[in-house]
MARKOL-393946 format. One record per residue (C-alpha): residue in one letter; x, y, z. Coordinates in steps of 0.05 Angstrom, whole numbers, plus 32768, in hexadecimal, padded with zeros to 4 digits. Layout:
# MARKOL-393946
AXYZ/...
# end
This chain:
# MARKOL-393946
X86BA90DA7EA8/X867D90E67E86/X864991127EA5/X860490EE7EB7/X85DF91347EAF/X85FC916C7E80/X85D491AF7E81/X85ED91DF7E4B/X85CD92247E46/X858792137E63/X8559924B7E4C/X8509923E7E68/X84DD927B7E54/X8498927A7E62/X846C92A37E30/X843192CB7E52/X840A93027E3D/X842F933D7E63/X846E931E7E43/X849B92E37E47/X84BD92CB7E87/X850592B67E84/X84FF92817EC0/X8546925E7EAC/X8571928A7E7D/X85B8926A7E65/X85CC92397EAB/X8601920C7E95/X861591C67EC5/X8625917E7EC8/X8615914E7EFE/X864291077F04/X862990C97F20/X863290CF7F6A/X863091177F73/X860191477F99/X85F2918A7F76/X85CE91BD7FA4/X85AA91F37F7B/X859E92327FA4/X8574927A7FA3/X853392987FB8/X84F492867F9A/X84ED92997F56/X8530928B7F47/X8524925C7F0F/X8540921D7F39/X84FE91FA7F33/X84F892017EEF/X853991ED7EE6/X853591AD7F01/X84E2919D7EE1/X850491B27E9F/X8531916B7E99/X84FF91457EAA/X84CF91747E75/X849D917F7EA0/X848A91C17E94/X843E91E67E84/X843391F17E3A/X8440923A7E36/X848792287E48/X84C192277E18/X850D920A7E1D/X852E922D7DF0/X857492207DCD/X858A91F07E00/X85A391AA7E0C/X859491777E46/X85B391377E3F/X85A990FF7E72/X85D190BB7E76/X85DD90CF7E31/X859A90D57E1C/X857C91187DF6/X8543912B7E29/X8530915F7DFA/X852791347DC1/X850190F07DE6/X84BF90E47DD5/X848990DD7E0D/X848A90987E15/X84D790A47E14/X84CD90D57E4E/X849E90A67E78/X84D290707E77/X850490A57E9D/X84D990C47ED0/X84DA90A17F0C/X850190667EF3/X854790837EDD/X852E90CA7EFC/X850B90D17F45/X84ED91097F52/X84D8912A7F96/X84AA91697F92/X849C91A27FC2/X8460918F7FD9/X8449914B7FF4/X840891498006/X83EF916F7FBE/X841F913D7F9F/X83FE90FE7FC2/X83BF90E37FAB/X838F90E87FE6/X836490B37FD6/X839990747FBE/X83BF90547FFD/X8411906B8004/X841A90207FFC/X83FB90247FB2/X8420906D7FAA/X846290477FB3/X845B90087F8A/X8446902F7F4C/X8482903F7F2B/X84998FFA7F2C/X84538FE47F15/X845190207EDF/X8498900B7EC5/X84888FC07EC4/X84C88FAE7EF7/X84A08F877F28/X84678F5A7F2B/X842B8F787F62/X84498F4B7F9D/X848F8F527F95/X847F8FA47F86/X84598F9F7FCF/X84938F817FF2/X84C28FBD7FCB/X84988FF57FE3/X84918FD9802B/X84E58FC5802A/X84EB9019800B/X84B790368040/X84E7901F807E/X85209034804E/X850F907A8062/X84FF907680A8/X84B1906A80A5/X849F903C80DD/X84728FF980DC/X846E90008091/X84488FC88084/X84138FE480AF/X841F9028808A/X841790088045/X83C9900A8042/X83C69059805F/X83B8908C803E/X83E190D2803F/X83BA90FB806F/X83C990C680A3/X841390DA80A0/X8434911580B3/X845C91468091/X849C91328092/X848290E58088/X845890F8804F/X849B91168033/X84C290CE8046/X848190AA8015/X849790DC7FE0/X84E290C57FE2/X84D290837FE3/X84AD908F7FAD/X84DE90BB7F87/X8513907A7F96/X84ED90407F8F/X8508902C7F4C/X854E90397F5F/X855A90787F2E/X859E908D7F16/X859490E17F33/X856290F07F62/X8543913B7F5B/X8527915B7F9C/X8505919D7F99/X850291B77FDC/X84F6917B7FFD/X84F491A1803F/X84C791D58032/X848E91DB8072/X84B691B68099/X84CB91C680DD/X851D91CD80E4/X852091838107/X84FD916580D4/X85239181809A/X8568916D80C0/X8544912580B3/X852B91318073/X857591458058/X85939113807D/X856490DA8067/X857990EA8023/X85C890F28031/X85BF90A38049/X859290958000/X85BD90B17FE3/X85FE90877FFC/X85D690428001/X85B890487FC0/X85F8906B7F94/X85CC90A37F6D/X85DF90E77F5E/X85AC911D7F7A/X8591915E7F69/X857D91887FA8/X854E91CA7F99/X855A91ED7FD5/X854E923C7FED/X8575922A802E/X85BA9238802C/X85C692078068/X85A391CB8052/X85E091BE8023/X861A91C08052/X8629917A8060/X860091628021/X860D91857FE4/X865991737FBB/X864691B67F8D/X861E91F07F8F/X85F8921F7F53/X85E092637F74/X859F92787F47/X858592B77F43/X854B92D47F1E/X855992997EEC/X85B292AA7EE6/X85DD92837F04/X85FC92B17F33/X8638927E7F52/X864E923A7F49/X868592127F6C/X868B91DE7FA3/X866291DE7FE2/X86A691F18019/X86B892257FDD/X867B92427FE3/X866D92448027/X86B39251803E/X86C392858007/X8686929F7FF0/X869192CF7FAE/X865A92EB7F92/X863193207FB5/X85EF93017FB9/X860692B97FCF/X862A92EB8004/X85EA93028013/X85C092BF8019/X85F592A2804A/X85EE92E38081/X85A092CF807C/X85B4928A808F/X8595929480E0/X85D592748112/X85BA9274815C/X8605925F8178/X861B92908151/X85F492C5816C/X85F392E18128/X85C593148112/X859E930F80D0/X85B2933A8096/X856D933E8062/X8588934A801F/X8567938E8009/X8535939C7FD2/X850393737FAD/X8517933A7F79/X850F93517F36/X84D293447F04/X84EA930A7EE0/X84C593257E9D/X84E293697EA2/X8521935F7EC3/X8555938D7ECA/X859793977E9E/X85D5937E7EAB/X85DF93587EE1/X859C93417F03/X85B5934E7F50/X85D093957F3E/X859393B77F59/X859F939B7F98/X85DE93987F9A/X860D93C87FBE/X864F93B87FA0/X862D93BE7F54/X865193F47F26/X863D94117EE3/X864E93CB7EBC/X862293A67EEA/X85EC93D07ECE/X85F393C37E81/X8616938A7E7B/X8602933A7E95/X864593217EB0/X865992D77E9F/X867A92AC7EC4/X86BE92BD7EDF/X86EE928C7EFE/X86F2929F7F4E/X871E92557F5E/X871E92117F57/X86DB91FE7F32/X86C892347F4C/X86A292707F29/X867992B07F2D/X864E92D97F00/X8665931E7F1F/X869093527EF6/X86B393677F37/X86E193267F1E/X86E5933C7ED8/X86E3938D7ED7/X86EB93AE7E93/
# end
């Protein structure tokens, strides 16, 4: 089977005057139709950039270099604009951080809705109306009719972030990219949020992205997991192998941060600082904080070593010297 998305050796540097950023440097992945790739690590990892990269929407001081992002077999590095427009939001949804800076204020959520299918010339106004209303009680926004001519300070949070996947799915795309779609959310309402888009996700047959910096937001939602790390990929493998068996130190690290009240575990911080991502370290990236690192881990950027089943890890205590 074909891959819908096929990431090979994404490198995103940003050039600014103290130097230039490595954001993404050398992540490798493909995504089928019908799967559910988490992408996990603090902020600053690169998993933002990542994601905005495939879609190419990046500032102008950024550069993707020597890499290769092919979509439903298309070249996204080589489409032209109008190319591009005809992806986002039709074959690509997109949900972003923040909804309220990423709703217009002034234009009704009704309007917000129906414009992809206006902008890519699939529906007439009326039969775009009835869409948007039909999508709105899709994901769990009530009297949407009535909802239709509000505008987005008359919502919620976690409503306002319902409007933005219902823009993000309107047209029915083939791999829906959500970039911490949970972020300022209280706990109940990202248990809703994830689980609203485990249901899209079944009903409607897409593959999904999820941009995520919480380890247990992709237990019951993600088929694979990429651990990021000031821009590395630092593990890959399926979500129970990860979990269950976790092999790299850092990904060891994120899950005893991962709070369990039943549990009555106690939280483990992971020590030091991250790194600056325009002077970073040698070697392996984590090393610094890292107390199972060893002189190699210090000189020499470890690749990715086989750990299982589909399973790998970019840690030399798998592949000593």
């Amino acid at each position: 089977m074909n891959p819908l998305l096929s990431i090979d050796n994404l490198r995103v540097y940003f050039h600014r005057p103290e130097g230039i950023l490595k954001a993404v440097d050398g992540i490798s992945y493909n995504l089928y139709e019908g799967e559910v790739l988490g992408i996990v690590g603090e902020s600053g990892s690169g998993k933002s950039v990542s994601v905005l990269s495939i879609l190419r929407l990046l500032p102008s001081n950024a550069k993707i270099a020597n890499s290769s992002i092919f979509f439903d077999g298309k070249d996204m590095l080589k489409l032209s604009k109008d190319e591009l427009q005809n992806v986002r939001g039709k074959d690509i949804g997109f949900v972003f951080q923040d909804p309220m800076s990423s709703l217009n204020p002034v234009i009704t959520v009704g309007q917000q809705v129906m414009e992809p299918l206006l902008w890519h010339n699939l529906y007439g106004k009326d039969e775009a109306s009835d869409r948007a209303k039909k999508m709105l009680g899709m994901v769990g926004i009530p009297s949407p009719e009535e909802r239709m001519e509000e505008y987005p300070f008359q919502f919620s949070g976690g409503m306002r972030q319902r409007v933005m996947i219902a823009i993000a799915l309107i047209c029915n795309p083939k791999l829906l990219i959500a970039d911490e779609p949970t972020t300022s959310l209280d706990v109940t309402t990202q248990a809703q949020i994830i689980r609203l888009l485990k249901n899209m996700k079944s009903e409607l047959g897409m593959s999904v992205i999820l941009i995520t910096h919480n380890l247990a937001l992709t237990s019951n939602f993600c088929d694979r997991l990429i651990i990021m790390y000031a821009s590395n990929m630092m593990e890959t493998g399926r979500t129970k192998d990860i979990l269950n068996s976790p092999s790299h130190p850092y990904t060891r690290f994120l899950l005893d941060a991962v709070p369990d009240i039943e549990a009555d575990k106690e939280l483990v911080p992971i020590p030091g600082t991250t790194p600056d991502p325009i002077n970073p370290p040698e070697g392996c990236k984590f090393h610094p904080r890292c107390p199972m690192s060893t002189d190699i881990c210090k000189i020499e950027t470890p690749p990715l070593f086989s750990v299982g089943d589909e399973h790998y890890s970019a840690c030399w205590l798998y592949g000593r010297k």
